[in-house]
Biotite code that builds the C-alpha atoms (Angstrom):
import biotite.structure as struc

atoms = struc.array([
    struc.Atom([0.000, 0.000, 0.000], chain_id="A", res_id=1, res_name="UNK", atom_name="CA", element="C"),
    struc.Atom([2.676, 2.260, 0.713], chain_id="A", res_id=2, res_name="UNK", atom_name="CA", element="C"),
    struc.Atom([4.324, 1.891, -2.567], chain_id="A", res_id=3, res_name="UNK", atom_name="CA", element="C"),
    struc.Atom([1.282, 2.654, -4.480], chain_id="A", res_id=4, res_name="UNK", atom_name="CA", element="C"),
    struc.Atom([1.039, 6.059, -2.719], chain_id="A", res_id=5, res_name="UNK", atom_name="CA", element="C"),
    struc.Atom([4.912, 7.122, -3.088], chain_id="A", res_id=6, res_name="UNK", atom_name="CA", element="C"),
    struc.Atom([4.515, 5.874, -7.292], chain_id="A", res_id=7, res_name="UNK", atom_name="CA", element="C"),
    struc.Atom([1.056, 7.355, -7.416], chain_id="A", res_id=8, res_name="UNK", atom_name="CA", element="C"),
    struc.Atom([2.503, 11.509, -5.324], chain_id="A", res_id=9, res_name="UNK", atom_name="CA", element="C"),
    struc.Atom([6.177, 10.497, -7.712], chain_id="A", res_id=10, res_name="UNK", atom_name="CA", element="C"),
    struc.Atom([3.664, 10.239, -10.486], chain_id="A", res_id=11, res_name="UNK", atom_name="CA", element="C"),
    struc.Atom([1.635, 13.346, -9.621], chain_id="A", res_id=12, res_name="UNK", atom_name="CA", element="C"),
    struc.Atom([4.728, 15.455, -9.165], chain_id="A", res_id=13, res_name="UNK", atom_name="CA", element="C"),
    struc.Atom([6.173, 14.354, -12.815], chain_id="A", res_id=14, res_name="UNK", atom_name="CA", element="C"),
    struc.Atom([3.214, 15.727, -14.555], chain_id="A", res_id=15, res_name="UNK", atom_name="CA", element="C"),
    struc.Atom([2.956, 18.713, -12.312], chain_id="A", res_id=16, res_name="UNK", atom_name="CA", element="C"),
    struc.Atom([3.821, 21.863, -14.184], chain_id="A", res_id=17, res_name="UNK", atom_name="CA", element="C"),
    struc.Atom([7.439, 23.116, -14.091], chain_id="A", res_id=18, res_name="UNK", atom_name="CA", element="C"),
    struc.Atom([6.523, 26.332, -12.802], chain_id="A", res_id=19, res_name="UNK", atom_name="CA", element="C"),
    struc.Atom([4.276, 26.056, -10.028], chain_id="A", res_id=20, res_name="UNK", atom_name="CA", element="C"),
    struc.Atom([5.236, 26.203, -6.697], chain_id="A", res_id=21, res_name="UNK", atom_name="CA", element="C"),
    struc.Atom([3.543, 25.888, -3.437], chain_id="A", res_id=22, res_name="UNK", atom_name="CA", element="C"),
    struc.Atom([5.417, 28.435, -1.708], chain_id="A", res_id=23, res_name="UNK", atom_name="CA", element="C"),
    struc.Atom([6.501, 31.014, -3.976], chain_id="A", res_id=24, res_name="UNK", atom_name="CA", element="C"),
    struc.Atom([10.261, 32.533, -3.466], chain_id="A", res_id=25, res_name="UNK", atom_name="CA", element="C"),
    struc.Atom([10.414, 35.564, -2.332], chain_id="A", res_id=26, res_name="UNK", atom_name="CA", element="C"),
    struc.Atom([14.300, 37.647, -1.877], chain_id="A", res_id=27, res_name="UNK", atom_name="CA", element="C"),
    struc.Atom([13.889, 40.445, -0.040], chain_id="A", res_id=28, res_name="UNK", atom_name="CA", element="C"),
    struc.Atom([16.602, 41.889, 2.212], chain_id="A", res_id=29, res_name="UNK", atom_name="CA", element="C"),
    struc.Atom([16.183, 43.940, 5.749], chain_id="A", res_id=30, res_name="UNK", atom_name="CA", element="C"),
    struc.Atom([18.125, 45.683, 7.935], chain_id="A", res_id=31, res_name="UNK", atom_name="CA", element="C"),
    struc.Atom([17.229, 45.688, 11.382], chain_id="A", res_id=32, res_name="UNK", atom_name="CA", element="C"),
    struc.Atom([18.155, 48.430, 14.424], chain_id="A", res_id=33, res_name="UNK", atom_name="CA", element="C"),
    struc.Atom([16.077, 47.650, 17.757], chain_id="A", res_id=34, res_name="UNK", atom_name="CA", element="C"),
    struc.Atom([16.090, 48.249, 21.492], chain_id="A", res_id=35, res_name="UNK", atom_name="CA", element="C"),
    struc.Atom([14.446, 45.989, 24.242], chain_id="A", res_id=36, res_name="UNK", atom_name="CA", element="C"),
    struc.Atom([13.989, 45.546, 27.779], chain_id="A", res_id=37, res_name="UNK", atom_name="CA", element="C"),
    struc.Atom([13.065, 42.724, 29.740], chain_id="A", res_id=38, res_name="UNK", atom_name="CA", element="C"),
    struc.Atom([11.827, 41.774, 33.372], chain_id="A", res_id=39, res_name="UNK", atom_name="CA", element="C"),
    struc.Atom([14.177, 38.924, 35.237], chain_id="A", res_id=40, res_name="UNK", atom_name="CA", element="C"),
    struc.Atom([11.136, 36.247, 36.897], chain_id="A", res_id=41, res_name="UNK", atom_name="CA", element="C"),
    struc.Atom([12.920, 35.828, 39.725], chain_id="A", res_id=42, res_name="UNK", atom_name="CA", element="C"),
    struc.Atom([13.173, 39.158, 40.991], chain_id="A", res_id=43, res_name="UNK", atom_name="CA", element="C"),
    struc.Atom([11.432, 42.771, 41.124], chain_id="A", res_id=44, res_name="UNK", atom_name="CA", element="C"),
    struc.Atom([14.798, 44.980, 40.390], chain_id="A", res_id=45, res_name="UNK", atom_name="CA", element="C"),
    struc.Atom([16.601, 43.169, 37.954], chain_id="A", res_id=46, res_name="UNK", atom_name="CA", element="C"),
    struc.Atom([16.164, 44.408, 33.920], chain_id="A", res_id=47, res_name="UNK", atom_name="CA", element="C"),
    struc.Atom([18.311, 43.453, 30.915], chain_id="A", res_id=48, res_name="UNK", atom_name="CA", element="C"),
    struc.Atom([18.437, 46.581, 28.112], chain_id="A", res_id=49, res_name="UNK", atom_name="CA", element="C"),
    struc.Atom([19.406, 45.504, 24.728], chain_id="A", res_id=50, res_name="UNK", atom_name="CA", element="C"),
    struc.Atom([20.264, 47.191, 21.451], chain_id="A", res_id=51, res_name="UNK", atom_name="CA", element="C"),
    struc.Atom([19.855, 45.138, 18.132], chain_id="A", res_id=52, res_name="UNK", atom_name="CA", element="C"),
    struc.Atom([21.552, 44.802, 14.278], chain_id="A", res_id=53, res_name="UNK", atom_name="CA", element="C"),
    struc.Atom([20.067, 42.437, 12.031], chain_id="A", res_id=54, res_name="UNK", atom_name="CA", element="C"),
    struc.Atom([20.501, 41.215, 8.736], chain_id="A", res_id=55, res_name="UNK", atom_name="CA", element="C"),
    struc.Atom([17.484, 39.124, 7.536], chain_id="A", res_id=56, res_name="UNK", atom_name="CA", element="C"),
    struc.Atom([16.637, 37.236, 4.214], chain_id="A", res_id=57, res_name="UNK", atom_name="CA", element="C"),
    struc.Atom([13.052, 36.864, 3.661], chain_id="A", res_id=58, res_name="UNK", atom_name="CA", element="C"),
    struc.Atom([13.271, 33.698, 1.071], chain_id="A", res_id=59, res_name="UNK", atom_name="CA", element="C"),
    struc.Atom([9.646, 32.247, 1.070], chain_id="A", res_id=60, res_name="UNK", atom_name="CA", element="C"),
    struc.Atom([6.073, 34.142, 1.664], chain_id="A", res_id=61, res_name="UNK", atom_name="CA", element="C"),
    struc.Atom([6.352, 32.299, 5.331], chain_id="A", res_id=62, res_name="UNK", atom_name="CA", element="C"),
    struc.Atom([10.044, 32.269, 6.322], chain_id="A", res_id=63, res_name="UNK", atom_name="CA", element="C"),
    struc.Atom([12.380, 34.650, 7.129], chain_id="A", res_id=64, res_name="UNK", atom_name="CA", element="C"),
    struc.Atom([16.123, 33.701, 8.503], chain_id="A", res_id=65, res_name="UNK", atom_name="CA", element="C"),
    struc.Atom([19.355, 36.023, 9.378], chain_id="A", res_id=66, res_name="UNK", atom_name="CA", element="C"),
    struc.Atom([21.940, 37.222, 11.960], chain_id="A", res_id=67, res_name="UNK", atom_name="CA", element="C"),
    struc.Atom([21.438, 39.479, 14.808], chain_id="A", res_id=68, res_name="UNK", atom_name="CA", element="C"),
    struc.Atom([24.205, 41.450, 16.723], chain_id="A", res_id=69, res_name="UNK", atom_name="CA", element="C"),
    struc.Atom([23.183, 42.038, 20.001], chain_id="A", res_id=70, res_name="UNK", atom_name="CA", element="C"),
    struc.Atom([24.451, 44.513, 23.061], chain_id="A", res_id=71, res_name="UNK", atom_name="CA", element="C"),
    struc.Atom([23.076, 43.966, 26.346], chain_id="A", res_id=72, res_name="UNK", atom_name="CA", element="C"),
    struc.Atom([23.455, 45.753, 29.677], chain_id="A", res_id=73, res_name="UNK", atom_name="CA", element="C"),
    struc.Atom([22.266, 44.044, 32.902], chain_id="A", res_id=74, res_name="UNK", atom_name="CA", element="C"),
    struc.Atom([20.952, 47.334, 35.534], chain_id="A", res_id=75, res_name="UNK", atom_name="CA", element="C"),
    struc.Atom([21.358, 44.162, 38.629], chain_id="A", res_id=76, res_name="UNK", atom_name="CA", element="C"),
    struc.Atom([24.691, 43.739, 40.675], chain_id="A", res_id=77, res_name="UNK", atom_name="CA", element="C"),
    struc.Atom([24.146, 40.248, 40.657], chain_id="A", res_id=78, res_name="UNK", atom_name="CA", element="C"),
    struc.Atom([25.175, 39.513, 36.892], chain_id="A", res_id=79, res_name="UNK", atom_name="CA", element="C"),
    struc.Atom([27.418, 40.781, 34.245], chain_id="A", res_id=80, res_name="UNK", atom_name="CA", element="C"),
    struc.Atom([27.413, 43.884, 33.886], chain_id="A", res_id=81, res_name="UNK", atom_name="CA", element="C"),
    struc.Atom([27.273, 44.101, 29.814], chain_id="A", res_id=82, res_name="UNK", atom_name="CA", element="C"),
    struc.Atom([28.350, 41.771, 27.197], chain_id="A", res_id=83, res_name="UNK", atom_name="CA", element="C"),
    struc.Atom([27.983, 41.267, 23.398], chain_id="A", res_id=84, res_name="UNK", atom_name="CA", element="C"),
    struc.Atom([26.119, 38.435, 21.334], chain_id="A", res_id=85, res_name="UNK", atom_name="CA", element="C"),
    struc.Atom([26.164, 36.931, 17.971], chain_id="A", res_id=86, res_name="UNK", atom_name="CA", element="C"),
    struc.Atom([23.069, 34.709, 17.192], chain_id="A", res_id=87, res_name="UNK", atom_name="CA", element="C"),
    struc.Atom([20.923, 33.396, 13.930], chain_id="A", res_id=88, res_name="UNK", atom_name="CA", element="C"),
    struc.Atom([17.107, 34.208, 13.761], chain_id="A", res_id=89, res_name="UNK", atom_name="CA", element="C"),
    struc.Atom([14.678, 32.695, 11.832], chain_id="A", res_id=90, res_name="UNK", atom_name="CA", element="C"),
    struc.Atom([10.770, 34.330, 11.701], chain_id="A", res_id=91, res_name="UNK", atom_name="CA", element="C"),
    struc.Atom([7.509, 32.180, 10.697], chain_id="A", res_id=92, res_name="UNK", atom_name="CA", element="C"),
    struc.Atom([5.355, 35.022, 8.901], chain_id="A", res_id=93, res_name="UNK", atom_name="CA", element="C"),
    struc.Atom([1.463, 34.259, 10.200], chain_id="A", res_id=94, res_name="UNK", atom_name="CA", element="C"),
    struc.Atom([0.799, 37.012, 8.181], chain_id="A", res_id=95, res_name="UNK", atom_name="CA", element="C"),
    struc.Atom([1.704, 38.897, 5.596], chain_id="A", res_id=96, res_name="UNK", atom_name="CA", element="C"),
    struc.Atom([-0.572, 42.437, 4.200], chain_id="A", res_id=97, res_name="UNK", atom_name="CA", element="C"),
    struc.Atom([0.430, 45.622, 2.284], chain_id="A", res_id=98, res_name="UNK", atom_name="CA", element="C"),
    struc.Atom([1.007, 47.033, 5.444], chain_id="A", res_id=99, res_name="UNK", atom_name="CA", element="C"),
    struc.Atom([0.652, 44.627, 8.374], chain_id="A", res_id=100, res_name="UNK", atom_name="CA", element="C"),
    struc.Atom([2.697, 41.269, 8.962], chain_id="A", res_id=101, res_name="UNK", atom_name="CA", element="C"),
    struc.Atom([2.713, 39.130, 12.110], chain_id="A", res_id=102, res_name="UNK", atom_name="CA", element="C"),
    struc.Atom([5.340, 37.016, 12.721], chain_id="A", res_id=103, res_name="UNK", atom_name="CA", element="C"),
    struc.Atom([6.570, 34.530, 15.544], chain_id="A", res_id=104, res_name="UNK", atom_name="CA", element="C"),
    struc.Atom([10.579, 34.261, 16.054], chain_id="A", res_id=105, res_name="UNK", atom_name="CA", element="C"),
    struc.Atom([13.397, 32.547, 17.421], chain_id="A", res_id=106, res_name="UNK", atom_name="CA", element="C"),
    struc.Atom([16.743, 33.504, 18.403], chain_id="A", res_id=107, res_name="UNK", atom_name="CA", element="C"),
    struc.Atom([19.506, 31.840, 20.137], chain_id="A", res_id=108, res_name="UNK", atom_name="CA", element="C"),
    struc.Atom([23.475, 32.118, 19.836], chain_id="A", res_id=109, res_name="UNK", atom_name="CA", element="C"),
    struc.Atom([26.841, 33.020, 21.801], chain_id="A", res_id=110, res_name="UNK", atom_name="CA", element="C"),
    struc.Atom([27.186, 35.484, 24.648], chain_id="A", res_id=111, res_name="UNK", atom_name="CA", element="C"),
    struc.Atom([30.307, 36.999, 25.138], chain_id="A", res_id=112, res_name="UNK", atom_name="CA", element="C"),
    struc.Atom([29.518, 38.721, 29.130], chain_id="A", res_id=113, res_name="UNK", atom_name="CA", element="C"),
    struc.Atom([31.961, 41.102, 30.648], chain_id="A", res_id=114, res_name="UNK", atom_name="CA", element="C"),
    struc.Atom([33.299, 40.989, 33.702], chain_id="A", res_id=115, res_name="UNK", atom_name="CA", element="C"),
    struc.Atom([33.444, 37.914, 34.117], chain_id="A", res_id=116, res_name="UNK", atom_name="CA", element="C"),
    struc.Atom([35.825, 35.053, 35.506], chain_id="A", res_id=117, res_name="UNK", atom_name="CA", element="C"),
    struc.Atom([37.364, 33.650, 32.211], chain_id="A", res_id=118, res_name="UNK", atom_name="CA", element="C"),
    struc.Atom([36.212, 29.986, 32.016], chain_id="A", res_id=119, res_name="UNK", atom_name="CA", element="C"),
    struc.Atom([32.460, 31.592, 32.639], chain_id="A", res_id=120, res_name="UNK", atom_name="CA", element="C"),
    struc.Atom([32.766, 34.571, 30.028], chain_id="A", res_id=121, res_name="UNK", atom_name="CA", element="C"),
    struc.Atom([31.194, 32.889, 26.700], chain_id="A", res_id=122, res_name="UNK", atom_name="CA", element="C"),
    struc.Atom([27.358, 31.750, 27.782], chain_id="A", res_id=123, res_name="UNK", atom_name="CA", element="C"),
    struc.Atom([24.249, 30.555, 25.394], chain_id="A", res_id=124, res_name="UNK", atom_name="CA", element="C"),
    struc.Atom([21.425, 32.297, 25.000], chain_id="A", res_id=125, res_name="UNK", atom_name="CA", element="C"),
    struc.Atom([17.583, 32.008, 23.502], chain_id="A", res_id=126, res_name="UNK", atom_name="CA", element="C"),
    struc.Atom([14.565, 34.483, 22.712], chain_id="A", res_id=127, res_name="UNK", atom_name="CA", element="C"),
    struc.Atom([11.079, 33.421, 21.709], chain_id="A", res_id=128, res_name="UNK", atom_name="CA", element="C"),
    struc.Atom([8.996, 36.749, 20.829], chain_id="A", res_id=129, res_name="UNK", atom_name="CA", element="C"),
    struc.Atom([5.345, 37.212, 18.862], chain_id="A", res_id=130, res_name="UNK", atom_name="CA", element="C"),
    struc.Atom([5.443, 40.361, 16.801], chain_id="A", res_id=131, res_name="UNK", atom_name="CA", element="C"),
    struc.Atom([4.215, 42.453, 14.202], chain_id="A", res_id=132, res_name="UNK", atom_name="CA", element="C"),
    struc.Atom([5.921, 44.809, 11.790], chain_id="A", res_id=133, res_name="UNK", atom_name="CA", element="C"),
    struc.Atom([3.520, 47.567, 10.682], chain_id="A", res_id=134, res_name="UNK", atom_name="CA", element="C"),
    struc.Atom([4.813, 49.345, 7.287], chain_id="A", res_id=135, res_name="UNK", atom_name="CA", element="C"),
    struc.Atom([4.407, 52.919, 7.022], chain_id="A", res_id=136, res_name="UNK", atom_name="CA", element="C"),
    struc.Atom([5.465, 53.037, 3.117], chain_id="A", res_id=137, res_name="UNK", atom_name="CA", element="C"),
    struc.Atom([7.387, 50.461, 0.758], chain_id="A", res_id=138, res_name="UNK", atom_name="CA", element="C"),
    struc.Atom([10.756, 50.514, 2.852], chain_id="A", res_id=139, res_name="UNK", atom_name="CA", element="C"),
    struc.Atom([10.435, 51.198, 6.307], chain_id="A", res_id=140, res_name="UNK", atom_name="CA", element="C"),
    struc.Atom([8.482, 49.321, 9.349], chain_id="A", res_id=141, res_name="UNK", atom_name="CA", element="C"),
    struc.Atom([8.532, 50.046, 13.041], chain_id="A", res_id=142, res_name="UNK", atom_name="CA", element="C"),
    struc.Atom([8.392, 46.466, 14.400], chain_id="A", res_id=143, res_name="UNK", atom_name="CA", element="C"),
    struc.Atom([7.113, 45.327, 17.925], chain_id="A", res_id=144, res_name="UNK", atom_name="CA", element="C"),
    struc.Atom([7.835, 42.266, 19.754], chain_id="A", res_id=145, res_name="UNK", atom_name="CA", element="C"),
    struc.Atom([7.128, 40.538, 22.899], chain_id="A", res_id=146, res_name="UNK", atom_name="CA", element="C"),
    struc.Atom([8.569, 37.191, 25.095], chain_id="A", res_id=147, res_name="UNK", atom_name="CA", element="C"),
    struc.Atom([10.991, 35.688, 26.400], chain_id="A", res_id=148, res_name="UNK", atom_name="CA", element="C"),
    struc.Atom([14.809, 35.477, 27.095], chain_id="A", res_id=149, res_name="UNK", atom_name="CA", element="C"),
    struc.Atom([16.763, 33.235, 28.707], chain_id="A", res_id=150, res_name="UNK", atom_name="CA", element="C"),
    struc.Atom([20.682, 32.861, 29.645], chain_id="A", res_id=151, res_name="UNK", atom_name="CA", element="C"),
    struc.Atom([22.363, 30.226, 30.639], chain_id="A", res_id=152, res_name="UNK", atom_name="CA", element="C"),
    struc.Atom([24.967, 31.239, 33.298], chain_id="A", res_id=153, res_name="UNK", atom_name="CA", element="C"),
    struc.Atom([23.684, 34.668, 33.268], chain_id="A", res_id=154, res_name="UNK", atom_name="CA", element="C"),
    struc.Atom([24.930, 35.649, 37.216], chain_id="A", res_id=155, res_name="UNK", atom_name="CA", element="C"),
    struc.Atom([28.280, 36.709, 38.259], chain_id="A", res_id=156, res_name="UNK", atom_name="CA", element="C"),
    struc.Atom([27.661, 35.190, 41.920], chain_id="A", res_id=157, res_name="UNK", atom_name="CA", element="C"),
    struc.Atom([24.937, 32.734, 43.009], chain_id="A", res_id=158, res_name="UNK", atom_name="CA", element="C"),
    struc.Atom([24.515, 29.463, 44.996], chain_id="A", res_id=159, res_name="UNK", atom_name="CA", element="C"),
    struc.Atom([23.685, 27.787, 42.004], chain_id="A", res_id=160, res_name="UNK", atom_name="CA", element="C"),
    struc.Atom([26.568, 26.136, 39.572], chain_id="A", res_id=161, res_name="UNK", atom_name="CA", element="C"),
    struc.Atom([24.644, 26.842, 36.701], chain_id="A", res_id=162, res_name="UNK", atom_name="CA", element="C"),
    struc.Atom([22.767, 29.814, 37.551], chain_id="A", res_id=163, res_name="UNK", atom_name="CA", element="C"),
    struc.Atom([20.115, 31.477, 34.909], chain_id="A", res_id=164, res_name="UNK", atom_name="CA", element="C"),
    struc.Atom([18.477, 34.199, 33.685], chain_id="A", res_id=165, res_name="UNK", atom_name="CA", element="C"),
    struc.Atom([15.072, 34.409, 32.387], chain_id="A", res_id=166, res_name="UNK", atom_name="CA", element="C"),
    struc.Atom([12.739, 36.992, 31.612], chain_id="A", res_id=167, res_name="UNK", atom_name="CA", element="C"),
    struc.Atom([10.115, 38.442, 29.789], chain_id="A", res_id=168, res_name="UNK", atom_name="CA", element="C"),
    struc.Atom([10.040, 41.771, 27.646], chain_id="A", res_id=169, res_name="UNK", atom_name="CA", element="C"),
    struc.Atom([9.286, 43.696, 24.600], chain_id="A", res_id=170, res_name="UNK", atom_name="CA", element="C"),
    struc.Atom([11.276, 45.172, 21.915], chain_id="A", res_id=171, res_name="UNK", atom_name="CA", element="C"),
    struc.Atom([10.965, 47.797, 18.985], chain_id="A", res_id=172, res_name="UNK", atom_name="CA", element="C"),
    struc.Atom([13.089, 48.532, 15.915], chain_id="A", res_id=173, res_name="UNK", atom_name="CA", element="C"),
    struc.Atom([12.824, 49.952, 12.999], chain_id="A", res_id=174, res_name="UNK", atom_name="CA", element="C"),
    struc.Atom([12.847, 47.755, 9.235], chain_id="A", res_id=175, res_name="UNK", atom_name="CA", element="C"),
    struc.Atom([14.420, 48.868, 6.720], chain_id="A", res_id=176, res_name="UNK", atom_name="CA", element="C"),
    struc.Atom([13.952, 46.662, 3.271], chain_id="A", res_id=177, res_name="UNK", atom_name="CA", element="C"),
    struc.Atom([17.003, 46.960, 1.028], chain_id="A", res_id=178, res_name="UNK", atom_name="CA", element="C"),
    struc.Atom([16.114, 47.302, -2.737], chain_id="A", res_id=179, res_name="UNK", atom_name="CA", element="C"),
])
């Protein structure tokens, strides 16, 4: 039974025109600038402020992917004090209007956190946001997120030996699509 069904979607696929496609291919290219702050869980005082460059490819009508640059500054004694990151982001586009598109996205990478001692100075990170970019003419967006963030060995002192950060937050930035 189950080879009759792979011959009979092989078959289907042969005499499927050449130029149809499901998904369509879209290239389009965006630069990204953002700033964000988010809430720790664990505690009322403790923020992280971030500042954000992005490069994204937008290759399908649902799918996005790229590289983000991001600077962070912890305003809590109890963690690095700033540090730099270097992460890939891909974006599932919900959907897409002239001047409206809602998006879900993932990020997660390499932290490079100063001070720190030197075997604990390059940590992992990950960000889970819901967002929307709203277009105000062909090129430029202002683009507002919201979720979560989490670090792995975020603190500079704790009883833990693998302490954390996680928090929740919002963003905005500003999209710029390059012709």
């Amino acid at each position: 039974m189950l080879q009759r069904v792979t011959l009979t979607l092989l078959f289907i696929v042969w005499l499927a025109p050449g130029k149809a496609q499901f998904f369509p291919p879209v290239k389009q290219k965006t630069v990204i600038t953002g700033v964000g702050m988010y809430h720790e869980l664990e505690y009322d005082n403790s923020y992280l402020l971030t500042l954000d460059f992005a490069r994204e490819y937008k290759i399908r009508t649902w799918f996005a992917f790229g590289g983000e640059v991001n600077v962070f500054k912890f305003t809590s004694a109890n963690y690095s004090s700033a540090g730099l990151s270097i992460r890939p982001v891909t974006r599932l586009l919900f959907y897409t209007g002239k001047r409206l598109t809602i998006f879900g996205e993932t990020k997660g990478g390499i932290i490079f956190m100063l001070p720190q001692y030197p075997d604990k100075m390059i940590n992992f990170t990950f960000t889970s946001n819901l967002g929307a970019d709203w277009y105000f003419n062909d090129n430029m967006a202002i683009r507002f997120a919201g979720g979560y963030m989490h670090f792995s060995n975020g603190k500079r002192a704790a009883e833990l030996k693998n302490p954390t950060w996680d928090g929740l937050g919002t963003s905005i930035a500003l999209v710029r699509t390059i012709p």
